[in-house]
HTML snippet that shows the backbone in 3Dmol.js (N, CA, C, O; Angstrom):
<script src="https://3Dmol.org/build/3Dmol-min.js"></script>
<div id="view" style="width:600px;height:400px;position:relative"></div>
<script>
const pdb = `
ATOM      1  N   UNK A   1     -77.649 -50.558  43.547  1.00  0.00           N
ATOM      2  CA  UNK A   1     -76.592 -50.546  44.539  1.00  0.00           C
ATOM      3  C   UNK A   1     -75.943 -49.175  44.565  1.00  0.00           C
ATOM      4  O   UNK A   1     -75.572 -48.693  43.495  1.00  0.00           O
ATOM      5  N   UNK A   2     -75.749 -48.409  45.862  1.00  0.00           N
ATOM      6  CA  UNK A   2     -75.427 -47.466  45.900  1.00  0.00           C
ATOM      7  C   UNK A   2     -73.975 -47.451  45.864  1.00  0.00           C
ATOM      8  O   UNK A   2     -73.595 -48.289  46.683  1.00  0.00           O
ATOM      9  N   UNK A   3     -72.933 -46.862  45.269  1.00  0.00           N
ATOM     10  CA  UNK A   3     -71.965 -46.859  45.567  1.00  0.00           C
ATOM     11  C   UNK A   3     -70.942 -45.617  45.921  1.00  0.00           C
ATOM     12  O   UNK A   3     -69.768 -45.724  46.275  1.00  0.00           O
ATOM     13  N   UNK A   4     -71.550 -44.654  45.769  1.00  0.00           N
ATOM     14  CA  UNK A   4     -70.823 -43.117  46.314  1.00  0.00           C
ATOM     15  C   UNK A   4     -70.582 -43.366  47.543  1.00  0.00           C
ATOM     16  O   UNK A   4     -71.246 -43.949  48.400  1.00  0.00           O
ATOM     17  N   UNK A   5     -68.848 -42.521  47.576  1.00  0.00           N
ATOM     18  CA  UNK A   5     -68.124 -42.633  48.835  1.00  0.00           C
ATOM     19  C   UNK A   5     -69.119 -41.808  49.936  1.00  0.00           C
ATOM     20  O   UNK A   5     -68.721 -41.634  51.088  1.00  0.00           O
ATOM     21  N   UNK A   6     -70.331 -41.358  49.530  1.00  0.00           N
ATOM     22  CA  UNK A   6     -70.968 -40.603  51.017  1.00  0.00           C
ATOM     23  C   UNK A   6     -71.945 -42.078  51.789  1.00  0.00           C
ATOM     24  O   UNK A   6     -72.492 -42.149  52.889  1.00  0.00           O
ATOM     25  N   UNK A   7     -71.844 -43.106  50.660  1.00  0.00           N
ATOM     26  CA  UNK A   7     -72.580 -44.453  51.303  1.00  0.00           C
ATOM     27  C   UNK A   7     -71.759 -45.401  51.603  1.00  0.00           C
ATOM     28  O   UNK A   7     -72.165 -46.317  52.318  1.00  0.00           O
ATOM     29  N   UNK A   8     -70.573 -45.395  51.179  1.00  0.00           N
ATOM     30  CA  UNK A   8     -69.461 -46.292  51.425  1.00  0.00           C
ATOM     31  C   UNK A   8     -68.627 -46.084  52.576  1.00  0.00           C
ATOM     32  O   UNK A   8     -68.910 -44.979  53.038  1.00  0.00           O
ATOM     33  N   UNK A   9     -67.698 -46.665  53.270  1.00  0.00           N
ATOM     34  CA  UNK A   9     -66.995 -46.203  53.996  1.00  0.00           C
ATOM     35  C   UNK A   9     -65.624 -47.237  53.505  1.00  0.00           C
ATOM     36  O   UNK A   9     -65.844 -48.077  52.633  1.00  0.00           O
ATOM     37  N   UNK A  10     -64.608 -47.153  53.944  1.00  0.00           N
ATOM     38  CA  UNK A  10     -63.555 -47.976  53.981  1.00  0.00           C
ATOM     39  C   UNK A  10     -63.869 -49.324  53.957  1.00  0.00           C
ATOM     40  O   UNK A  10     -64.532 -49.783  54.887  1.00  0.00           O
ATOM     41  N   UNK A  11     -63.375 -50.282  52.730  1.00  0.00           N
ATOM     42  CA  UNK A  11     -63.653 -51.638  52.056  1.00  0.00           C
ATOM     43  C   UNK A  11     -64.963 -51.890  52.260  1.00  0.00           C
ATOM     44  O   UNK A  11     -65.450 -52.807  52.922  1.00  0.00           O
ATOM     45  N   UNK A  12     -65.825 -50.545  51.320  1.00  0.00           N
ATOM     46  CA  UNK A  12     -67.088 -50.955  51.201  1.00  0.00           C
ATOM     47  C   UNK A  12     -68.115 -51.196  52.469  1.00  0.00           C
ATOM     48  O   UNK A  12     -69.253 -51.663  52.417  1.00  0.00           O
ATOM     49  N   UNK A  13     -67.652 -50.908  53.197  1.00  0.00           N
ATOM     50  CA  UNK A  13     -68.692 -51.144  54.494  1.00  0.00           C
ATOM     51  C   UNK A  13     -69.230 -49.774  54.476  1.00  0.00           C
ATOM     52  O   UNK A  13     -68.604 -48.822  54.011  1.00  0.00           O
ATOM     53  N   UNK A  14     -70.740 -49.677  55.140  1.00  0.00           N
ATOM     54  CA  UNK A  14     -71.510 -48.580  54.524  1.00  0.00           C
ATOM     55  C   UNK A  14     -71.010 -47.640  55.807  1.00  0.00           C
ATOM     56  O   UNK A  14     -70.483 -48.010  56.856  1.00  0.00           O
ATOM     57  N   UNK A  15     -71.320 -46.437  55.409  1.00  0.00           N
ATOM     58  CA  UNK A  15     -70.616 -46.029  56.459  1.00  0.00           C
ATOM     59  C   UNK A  15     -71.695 -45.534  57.379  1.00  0.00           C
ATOM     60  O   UNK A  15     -71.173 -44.489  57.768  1.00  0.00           O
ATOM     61  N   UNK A  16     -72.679 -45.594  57.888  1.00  0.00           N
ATOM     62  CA  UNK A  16     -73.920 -45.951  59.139  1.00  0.00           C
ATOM     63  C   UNK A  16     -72.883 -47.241  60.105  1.00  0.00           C
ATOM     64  O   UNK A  16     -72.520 -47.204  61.280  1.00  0.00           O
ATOM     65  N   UNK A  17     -72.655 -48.240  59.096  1.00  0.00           N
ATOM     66  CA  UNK A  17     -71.817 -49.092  60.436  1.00  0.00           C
ATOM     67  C   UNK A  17     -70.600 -48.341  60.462  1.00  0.00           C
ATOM     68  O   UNK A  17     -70.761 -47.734  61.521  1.00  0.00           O
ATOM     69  N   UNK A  18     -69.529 -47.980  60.033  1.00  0.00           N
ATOM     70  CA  UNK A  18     -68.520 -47.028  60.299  1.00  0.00           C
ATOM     71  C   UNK A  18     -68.938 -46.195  61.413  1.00  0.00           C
ATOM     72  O   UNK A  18     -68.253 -46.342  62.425  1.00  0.00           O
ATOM     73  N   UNK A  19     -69.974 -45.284  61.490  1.00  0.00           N
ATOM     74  CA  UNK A  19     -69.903 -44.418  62.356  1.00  0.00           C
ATOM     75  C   UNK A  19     -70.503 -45.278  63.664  1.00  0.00           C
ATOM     76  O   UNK A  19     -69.994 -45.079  64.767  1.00  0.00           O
ATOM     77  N   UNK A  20     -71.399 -46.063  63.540  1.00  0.00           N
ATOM     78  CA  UNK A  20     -71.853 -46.692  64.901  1.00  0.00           C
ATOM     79  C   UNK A  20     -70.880 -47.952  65.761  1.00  0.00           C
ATOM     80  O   UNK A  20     -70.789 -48.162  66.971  1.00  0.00           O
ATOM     81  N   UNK A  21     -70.339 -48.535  64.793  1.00  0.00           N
ATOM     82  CA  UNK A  21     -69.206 -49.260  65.365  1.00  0.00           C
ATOM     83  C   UNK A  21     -68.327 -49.721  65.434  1.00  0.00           C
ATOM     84  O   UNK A  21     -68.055 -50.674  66.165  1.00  0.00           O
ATOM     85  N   UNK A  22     -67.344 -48.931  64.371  1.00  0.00           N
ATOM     86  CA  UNK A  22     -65.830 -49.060  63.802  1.00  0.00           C
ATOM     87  C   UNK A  22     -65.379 -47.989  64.420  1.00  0.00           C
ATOM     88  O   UNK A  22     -64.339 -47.966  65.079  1.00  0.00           O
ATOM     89  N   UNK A  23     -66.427 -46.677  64.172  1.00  0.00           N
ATOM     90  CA  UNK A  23     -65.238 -45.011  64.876  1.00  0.00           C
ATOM     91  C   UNK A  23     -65.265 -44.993  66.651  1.00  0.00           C
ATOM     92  O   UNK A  23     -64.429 -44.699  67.506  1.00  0.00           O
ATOM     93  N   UNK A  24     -66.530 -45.419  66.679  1.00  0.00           N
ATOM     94  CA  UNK A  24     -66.206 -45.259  69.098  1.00  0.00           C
ATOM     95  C   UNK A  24     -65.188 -45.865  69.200  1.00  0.00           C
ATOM     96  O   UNK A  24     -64.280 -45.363  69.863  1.00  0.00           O
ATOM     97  N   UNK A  25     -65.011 -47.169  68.562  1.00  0.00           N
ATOM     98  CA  UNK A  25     -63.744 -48.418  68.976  1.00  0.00           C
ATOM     99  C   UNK A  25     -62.097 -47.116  68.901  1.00  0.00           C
ATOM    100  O   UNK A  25     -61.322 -46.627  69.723  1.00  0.00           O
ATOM    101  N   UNK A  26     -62.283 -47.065  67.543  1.00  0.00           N
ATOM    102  CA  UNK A  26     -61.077 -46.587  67.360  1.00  0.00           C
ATOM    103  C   UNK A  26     -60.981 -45.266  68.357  1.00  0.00           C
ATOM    104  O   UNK A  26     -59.973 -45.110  69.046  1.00  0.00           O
ATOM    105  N   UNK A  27     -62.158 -44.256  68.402  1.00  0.00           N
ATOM    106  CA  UNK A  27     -62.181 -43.359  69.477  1.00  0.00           C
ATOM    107  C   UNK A  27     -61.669 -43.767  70.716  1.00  0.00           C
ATOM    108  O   UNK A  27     -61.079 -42.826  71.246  1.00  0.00           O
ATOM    109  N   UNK A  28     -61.655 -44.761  71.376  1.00  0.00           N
ATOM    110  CA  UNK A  28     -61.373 -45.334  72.448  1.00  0.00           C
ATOM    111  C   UNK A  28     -60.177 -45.593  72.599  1.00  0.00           C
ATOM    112  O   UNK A  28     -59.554 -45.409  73.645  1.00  0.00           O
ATOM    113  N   UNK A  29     -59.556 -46.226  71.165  1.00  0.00           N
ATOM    114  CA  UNK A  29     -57.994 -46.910  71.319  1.00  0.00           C
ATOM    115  C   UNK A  29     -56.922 -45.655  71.245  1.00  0.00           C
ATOM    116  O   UNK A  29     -55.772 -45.536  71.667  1.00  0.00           O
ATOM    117  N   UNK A  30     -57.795 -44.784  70.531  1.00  0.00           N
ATOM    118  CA  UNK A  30     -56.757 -43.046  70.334  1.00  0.00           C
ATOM    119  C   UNK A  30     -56.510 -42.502  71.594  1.00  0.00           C
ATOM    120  O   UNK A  30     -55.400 -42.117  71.964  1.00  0.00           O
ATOM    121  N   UNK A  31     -57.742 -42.459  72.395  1.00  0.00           N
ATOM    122  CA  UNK A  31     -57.693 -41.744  73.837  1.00  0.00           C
ATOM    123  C   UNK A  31     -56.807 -42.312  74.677  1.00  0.00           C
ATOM    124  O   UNK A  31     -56.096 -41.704  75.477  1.00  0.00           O
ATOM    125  N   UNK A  32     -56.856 -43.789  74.454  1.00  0.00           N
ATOM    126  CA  UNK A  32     -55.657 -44.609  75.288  1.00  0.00           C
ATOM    127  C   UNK A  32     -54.260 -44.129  74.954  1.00  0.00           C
ATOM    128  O   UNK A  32     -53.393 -43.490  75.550  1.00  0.00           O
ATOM    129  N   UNK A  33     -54.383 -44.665  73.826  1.00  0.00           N
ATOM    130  CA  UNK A  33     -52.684 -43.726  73.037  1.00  0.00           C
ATOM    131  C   UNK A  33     -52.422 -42.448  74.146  1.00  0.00           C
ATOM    132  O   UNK A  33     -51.557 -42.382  75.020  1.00  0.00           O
ATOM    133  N   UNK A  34     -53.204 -41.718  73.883  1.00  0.00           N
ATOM    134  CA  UNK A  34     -52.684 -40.253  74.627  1.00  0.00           C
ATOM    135  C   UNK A  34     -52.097 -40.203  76.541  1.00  0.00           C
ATOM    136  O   UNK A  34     -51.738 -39.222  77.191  1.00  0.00           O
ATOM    137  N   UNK A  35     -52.212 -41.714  76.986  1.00  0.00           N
ATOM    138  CA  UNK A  35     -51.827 -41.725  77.792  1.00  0.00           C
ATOM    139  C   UNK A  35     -50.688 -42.165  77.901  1.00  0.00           C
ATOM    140  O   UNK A  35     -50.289 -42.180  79.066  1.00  0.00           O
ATOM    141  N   UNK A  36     -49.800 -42.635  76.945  1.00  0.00           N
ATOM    142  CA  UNK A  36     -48.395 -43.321  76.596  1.00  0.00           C
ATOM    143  C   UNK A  36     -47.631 -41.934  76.655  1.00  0.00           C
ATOM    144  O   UNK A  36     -46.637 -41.825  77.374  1.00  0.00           O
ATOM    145  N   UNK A  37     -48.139 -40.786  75.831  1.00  0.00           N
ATOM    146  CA  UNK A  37     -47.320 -39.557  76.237  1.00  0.00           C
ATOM    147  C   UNK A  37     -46.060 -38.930  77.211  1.00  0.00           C
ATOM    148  O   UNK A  37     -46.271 -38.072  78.068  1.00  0.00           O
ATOM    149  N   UNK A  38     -45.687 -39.092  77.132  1.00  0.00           N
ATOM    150  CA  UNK A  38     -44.866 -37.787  78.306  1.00  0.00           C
ATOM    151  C   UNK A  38     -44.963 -36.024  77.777  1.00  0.00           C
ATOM    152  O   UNK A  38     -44.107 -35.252  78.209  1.00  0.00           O
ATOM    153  N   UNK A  39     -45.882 -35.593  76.985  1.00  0.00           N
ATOM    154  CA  UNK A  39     -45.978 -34.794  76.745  1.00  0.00           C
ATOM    155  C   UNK A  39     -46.424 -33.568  77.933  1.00  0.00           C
ATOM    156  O   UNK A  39     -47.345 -33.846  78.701  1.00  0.00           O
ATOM    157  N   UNK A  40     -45.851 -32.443  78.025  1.00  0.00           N
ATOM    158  CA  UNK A  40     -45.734 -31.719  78.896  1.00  0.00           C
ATOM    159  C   UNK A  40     -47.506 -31.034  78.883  1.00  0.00           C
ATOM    160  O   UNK A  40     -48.272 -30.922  79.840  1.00  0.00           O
ATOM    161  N   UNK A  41     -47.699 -30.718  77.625  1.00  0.00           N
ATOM    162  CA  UNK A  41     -48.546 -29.670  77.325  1.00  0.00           C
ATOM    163  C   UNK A  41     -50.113 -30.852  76.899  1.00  0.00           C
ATOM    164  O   UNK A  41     -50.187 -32.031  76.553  1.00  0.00           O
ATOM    165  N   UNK A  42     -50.955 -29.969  77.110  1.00  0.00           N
ATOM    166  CA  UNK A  42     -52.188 -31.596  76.433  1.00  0.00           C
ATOM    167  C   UNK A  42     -52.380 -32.035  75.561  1.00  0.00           C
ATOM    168  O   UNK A  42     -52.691 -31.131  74.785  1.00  0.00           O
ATOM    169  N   UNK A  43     -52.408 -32.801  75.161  1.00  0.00           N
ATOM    170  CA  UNK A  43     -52.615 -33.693  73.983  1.00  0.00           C
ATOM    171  C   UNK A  43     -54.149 -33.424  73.115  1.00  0.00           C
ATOM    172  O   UNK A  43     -55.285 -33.703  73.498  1.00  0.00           O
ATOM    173  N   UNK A  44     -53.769 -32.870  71.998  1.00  0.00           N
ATOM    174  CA  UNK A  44     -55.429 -32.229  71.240  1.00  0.00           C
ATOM    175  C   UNK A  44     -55.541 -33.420  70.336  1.00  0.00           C
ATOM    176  O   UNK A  44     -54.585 -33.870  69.704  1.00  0.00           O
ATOM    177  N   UNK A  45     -56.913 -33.968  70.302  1.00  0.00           N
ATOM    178  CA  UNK A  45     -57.495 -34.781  69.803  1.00  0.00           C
ATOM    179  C   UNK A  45     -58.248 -33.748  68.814  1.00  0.00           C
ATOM    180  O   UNK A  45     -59.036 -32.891  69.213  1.00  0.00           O
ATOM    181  N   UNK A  46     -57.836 -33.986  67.276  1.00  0.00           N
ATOM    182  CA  UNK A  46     -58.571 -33.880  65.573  1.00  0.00           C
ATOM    183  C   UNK A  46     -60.183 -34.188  65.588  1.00  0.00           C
ATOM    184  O   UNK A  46     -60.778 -34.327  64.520  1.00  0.00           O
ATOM    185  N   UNK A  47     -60.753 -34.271  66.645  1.00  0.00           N
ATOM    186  CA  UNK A  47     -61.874 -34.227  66.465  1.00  0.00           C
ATOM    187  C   UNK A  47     -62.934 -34.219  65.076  1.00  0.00           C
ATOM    188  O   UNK A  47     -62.921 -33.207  64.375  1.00  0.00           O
ATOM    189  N   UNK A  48     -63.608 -35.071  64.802  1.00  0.00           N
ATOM    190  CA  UNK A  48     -64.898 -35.531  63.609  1.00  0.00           C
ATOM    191  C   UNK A  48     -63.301 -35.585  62.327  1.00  0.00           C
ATOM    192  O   UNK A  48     -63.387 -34.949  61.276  1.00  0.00           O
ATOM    193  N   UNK A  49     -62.362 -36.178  62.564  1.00  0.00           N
ATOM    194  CA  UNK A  49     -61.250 -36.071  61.011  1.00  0.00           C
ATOM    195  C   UNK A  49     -60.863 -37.863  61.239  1.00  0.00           C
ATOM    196  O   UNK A  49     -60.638 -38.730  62.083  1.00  0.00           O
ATOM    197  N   UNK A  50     -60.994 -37.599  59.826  1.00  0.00           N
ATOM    198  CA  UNK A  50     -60.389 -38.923  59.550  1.00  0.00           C
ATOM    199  C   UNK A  50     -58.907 -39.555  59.402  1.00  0.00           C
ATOM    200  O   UNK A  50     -58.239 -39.187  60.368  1.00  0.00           O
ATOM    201  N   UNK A  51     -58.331 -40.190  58.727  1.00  0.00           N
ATOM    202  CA  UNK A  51     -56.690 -40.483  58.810  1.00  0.00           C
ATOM    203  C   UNK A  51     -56.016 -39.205  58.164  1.00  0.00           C
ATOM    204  O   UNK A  51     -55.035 -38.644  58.651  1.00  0.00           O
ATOM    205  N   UNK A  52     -56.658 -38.821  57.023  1.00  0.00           N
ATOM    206  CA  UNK A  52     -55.623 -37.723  57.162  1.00  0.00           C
ATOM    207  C   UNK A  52     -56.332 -36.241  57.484  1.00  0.00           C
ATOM    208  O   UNK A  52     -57.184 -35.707  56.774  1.00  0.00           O
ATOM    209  N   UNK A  53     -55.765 -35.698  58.744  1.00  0.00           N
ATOM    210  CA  UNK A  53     -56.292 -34.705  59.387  1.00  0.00           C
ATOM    211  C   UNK A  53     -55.900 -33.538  58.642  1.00  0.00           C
ATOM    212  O   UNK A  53     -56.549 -32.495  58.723  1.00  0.00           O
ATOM    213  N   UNK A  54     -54.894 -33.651  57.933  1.00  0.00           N
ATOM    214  CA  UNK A  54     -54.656 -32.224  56.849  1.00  0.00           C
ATOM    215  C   UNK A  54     -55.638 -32.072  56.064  1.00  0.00           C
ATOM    216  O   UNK A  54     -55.853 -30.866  55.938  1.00  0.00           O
ATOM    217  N   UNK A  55     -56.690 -32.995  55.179  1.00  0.00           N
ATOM    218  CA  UNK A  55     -57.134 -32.541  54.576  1.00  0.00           C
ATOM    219  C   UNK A  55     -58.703 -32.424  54.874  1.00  0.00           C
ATOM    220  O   UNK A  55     -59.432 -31.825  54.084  1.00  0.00           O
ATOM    221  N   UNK A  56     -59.332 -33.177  56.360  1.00  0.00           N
ATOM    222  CA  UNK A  56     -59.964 -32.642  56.907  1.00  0.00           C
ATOM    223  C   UNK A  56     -60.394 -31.735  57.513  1.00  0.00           C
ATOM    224  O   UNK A  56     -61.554 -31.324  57.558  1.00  0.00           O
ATOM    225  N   UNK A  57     -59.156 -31.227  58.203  1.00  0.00           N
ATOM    226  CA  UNK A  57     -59.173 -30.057  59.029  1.00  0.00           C
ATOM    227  C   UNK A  57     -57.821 -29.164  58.890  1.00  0.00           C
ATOM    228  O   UNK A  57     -57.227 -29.076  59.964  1.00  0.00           O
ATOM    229  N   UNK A  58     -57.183 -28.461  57.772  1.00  0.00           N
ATOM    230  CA  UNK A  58     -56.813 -27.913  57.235  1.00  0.00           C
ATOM    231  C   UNK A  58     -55.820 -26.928  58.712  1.00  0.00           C
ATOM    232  O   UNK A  58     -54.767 -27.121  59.319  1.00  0.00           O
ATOM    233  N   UNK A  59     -56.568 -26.212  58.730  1.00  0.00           N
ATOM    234  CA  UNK A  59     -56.552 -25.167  59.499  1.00  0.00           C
ATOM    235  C   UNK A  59     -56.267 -25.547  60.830  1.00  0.00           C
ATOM    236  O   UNK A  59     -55.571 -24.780  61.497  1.00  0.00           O
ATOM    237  N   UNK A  60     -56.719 -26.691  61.381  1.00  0.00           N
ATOM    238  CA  UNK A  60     -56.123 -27.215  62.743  1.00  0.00           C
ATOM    239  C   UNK A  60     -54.851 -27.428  62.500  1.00  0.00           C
ATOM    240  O   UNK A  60     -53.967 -26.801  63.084  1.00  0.00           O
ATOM    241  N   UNK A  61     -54.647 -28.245  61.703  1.00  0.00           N
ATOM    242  CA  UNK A  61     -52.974 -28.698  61.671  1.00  0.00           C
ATOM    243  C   UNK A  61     -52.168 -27.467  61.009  1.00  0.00           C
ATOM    244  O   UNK A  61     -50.987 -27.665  60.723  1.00  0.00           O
ATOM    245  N   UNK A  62     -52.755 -26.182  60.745  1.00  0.00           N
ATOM    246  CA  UNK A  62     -51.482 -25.075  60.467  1.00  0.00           C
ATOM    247  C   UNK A  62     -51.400 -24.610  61.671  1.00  0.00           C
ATOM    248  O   UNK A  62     -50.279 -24.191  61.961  1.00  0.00           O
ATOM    249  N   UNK A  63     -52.273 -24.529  62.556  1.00  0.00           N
ATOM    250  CA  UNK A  63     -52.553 -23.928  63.483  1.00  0.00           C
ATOM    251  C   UNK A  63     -51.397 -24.566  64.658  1.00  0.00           C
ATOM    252  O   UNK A  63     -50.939 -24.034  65.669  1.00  0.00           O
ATOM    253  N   UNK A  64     -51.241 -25.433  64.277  1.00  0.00           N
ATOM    254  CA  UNK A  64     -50.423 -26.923  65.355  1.00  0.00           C
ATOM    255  C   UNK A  64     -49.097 -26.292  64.868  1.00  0.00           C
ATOM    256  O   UNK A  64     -48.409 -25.601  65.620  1.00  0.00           O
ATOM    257  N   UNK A  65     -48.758 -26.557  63.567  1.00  0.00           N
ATOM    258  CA  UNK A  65     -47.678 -26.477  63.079  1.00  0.00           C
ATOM    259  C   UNK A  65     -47.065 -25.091  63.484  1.00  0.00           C
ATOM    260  O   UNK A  65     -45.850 -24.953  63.630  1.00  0.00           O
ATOM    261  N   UNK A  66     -47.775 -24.285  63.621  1.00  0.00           N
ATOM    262  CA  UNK A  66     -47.221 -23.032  64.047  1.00  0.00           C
ATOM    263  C   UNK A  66     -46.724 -22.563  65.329  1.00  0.00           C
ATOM    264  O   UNK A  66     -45.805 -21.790  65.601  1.00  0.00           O
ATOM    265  N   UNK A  67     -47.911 -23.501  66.380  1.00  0.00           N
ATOM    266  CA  UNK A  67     -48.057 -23.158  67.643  1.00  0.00           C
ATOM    267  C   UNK A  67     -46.207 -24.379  68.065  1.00  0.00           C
ATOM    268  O   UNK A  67     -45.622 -24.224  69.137  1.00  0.00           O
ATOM    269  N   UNK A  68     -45.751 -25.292  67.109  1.00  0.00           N
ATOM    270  CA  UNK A  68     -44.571 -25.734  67.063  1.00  0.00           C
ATOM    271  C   UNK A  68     -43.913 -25.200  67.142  1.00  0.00           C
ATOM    272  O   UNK A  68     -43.246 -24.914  68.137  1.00  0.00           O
ATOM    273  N   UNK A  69     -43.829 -24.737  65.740  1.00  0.00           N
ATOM    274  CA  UNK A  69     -42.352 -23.568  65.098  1.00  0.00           C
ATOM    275  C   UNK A  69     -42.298 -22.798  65.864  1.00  0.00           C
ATOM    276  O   UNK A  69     -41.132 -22.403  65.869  1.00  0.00           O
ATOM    277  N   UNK A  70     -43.200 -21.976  67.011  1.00  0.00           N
ATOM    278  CA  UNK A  70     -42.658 -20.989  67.665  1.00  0.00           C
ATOM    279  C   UNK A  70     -42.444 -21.284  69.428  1.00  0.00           C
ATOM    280  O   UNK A  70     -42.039 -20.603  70.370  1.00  0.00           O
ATOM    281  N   UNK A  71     -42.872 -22.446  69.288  1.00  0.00           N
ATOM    282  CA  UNK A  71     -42.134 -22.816  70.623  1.00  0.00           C
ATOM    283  C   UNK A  71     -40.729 -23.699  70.381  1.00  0.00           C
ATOM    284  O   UNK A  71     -40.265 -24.462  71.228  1.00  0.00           O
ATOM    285  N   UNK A  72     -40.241 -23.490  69.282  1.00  0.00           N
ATOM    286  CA  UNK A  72     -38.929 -24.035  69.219  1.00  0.00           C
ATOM    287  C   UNK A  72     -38.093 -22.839  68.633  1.00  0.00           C
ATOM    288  O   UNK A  72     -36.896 -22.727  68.897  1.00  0.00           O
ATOM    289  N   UNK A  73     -38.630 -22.129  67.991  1.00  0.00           N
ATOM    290  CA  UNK A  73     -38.015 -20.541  68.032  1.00  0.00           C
ATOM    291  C   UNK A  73     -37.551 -19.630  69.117  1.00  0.00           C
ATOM    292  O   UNK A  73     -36.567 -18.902  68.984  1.00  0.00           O
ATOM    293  N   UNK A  74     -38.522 -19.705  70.548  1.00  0.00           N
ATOM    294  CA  UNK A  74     -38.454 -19.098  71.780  1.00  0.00           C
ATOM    295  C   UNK A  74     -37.480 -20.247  72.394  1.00  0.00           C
ATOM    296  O   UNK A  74     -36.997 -19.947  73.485  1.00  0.00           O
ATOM    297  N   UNK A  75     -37.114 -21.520  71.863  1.00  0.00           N
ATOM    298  CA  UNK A  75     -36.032 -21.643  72.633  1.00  0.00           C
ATOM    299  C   UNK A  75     -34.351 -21.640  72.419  1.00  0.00           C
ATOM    300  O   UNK A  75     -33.436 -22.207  73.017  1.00  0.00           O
ATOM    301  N   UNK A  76     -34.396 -20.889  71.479  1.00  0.00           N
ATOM    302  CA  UNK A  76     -33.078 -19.763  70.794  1.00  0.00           C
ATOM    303  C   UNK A  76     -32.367 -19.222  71.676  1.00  0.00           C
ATOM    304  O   UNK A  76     -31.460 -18.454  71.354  1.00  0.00           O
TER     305      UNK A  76
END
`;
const viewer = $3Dmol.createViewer("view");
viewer.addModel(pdb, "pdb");
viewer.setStyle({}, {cartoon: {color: "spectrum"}});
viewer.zoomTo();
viewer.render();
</script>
């Protein structure tokens, strides 16, 4: 029995079914989300990251965090 997290996915389900039919679903219900918005500017989807996008994609979310801080700086 294989059990490394690269064969596992969340409560043990392998993750071949994770990617074929647990992530489109949730892909689907996220994209909806983004239409609840009133956000002025577009809404960036974390693309291939999992729940936590900091430690997937590092660099996207400083990148966010920054592109924040300085649009709330310019409005000084």
């Amino acid at each position: 029995m294989l059990t490394s997290c690269v064969w596992q996915g969340p409560l043990s389900v392998p993750k071949a079914v994770v990617n074929r039919y647990m992530n489109p679903a949730w892909a689907s219900y996220n994209e909806g989300l983004t239409s609840l918005t009133r956000a002025k500017a577009a809404v960036k989807i974390a693309s291939k990251c999992g729940h936590f996008i900091q430690k997937d994609d590092p660099a996207f979310v400083a990148a966010e965090i920054n592109t924040i801080l300085n649009a709330l700086e310019d409005r000084k």
